[in-house]
N, C-alpha and C positions, 0 to 999 in steps of 0.2 A: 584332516590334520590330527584329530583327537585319536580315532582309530590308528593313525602312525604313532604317535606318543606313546597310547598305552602299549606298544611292543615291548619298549623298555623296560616294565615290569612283568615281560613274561618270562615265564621257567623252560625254556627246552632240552635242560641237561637231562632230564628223561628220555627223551624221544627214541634216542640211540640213532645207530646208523641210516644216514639220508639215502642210500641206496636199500637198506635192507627195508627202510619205512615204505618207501617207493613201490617196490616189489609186491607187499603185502597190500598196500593199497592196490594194483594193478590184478594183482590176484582175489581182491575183495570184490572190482567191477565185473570183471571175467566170468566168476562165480556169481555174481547176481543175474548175467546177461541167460545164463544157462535154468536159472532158477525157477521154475512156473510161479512160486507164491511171489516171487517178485515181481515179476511181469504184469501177477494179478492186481497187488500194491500200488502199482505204477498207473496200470489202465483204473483201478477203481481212482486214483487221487487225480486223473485227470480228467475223467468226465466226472467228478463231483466239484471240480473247480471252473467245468466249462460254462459259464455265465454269461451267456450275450448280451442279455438286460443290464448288464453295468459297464463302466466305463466307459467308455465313447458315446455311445445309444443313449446311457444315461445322464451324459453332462450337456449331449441334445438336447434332450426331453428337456428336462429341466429347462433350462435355458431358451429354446425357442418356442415350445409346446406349450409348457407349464407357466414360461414366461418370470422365473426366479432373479433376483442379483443376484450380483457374482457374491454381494456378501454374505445373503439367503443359503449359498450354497456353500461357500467358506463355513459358515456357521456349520452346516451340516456335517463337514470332514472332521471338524472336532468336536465334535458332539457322539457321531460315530468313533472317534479314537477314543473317548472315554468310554463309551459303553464298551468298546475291546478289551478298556482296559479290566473293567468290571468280570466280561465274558473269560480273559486269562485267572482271573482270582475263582468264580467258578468253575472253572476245569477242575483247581489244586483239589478242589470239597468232592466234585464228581467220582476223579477218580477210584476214592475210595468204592465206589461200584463197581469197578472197572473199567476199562477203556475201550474194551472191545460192544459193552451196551452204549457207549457214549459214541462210538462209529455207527454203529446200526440205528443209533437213535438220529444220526445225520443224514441218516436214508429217509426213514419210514417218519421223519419231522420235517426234515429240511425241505422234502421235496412241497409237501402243502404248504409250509411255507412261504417256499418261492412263490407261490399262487398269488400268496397274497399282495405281490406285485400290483396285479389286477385294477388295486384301491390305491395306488399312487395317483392321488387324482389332487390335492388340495394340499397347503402349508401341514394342516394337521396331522393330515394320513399320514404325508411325507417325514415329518419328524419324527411321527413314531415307528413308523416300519424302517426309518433308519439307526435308531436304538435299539428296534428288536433285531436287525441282519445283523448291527455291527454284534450284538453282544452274545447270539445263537452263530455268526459267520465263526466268530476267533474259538468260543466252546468245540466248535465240531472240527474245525481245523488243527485243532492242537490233537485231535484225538486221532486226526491222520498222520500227523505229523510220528505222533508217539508208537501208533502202528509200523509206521517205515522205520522209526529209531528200532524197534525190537525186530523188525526184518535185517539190520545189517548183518552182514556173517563177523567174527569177531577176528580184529587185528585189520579189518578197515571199514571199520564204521564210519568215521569221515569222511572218506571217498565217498560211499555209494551212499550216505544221507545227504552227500551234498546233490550226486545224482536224482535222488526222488525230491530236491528241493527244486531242482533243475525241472523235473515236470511239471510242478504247481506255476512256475515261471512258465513255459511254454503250452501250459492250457488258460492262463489268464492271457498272454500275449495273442493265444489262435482264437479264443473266443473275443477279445476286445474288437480284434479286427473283423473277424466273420460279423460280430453286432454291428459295428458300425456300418458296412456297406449294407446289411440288409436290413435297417434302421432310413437308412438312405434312400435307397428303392421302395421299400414298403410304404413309409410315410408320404412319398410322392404320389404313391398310386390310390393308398387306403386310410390315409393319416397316422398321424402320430400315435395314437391312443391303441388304436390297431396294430404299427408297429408294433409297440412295446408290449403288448399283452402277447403277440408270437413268438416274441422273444425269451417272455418267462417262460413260455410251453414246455419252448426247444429247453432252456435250464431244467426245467423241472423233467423233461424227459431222460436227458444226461445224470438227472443225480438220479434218478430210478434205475439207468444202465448201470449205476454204478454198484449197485448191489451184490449180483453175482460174485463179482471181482471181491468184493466187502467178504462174501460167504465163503467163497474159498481158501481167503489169507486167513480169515479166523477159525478154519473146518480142525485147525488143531489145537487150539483153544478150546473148541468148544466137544471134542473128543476127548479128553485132560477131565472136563467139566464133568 
């Protein structure tokens, strides 16, 4: 309801013709479909968001494994949403590095990171590795984000940023699901603990795939450099 309300203080007397707007978005997707540095943006941001270890797997674990309440774990979603919020205030300061070592630093950090899964074992570990994901998950995410905003071609940036928003949505949706049935199986046959430690592997193999795909959308950045 609130998102409908604020329409009525928006400005569209810019926008200009609804056909001509149309067009040049349809010509902004077209162009990107043809694109390799897109294609590479696209495969790098969805296997650096394919995470089996969370979501489903994870509100398992917790829950029957670990053995948490539900309010243990409530407690944890906001605890994690401040530390995001934290982890969006340093991106602003990061930048000034640039954004392209704040993507590579989402490779060559993120991926031992995810190891540290591993130690999901206790209240303690659990608090803290969920302050360290949330507030390293939103830093390294924004820097993908900010990589695909300067991949758009100009005169339809909207379209196709909402497209590469569109993959981070269907690599969390394909990894939620692949975790959870193989969460499901694995912990019947080898337990829980053992799930979830195959499952950071698999993530942390995904964010290592994602590299390449990272080195080629930056190859002209870093040729400029």
């Amino acid at each position: 309801m609130l998102t409908a309300l604020s329409a009525g203080w928006i400005d569209e007397a810019g926008v200009g013709d609804v056909k001509e707007t149309a067009a040049r978005g349809w010509s902004g997707l077209s162009g990107m479909f043809r694109d390799p540095k897109a294609w590479a943006v696209a495969l790098g941001i969805f296997l650096w968001s394919f995470c089996p270890f969370l979501g489903t797997a994870q509100f398992y674990y917790q829950s029957e494994a670990l053995h948490l309440s539900p309010i243990f774990i409530g407690g944890l979603s906001t605890a994690g949403g401040l530390a995001g919020m934290a982890g969006a205030a340093l991106f602003g300061r990061l930048t000034a590095a640039g954004t392209g070592k704040v993507a590579r630093a989402s490779i060559w950090l993120g991926a031992p990171l995810s190891l540290l899964y591993l130690f999901y074992r206790g209240p303690l570990s659990i608090v803290v590795l969920t302050l360290l994901f949330s507030l390293t998950g939103v830093v390294f995410r924004l820097a993908w984000m900010d990589l695909a905003a300067k991949s758009c071609p100009e005169g339809a940036e909207a379209t196709v940023f909402a497209a590469y928003m569109a993959v981070f949505n269907i690599a969390a949706s394909a990894s939620n699901t692949l975790g959870g049935s193989l969460y499901e199986r694995l912990a019947a046959s080898h337990g829980a603990y053992a799930a979830m430690a195959l499952l950071s592997l698999v993530g942390t193999a995904g964010t290592l795939a994602a590299w390449p795909c990272l080195r080629f959308a930056l190859r002209d950045d870093a040729a400029r450099a």
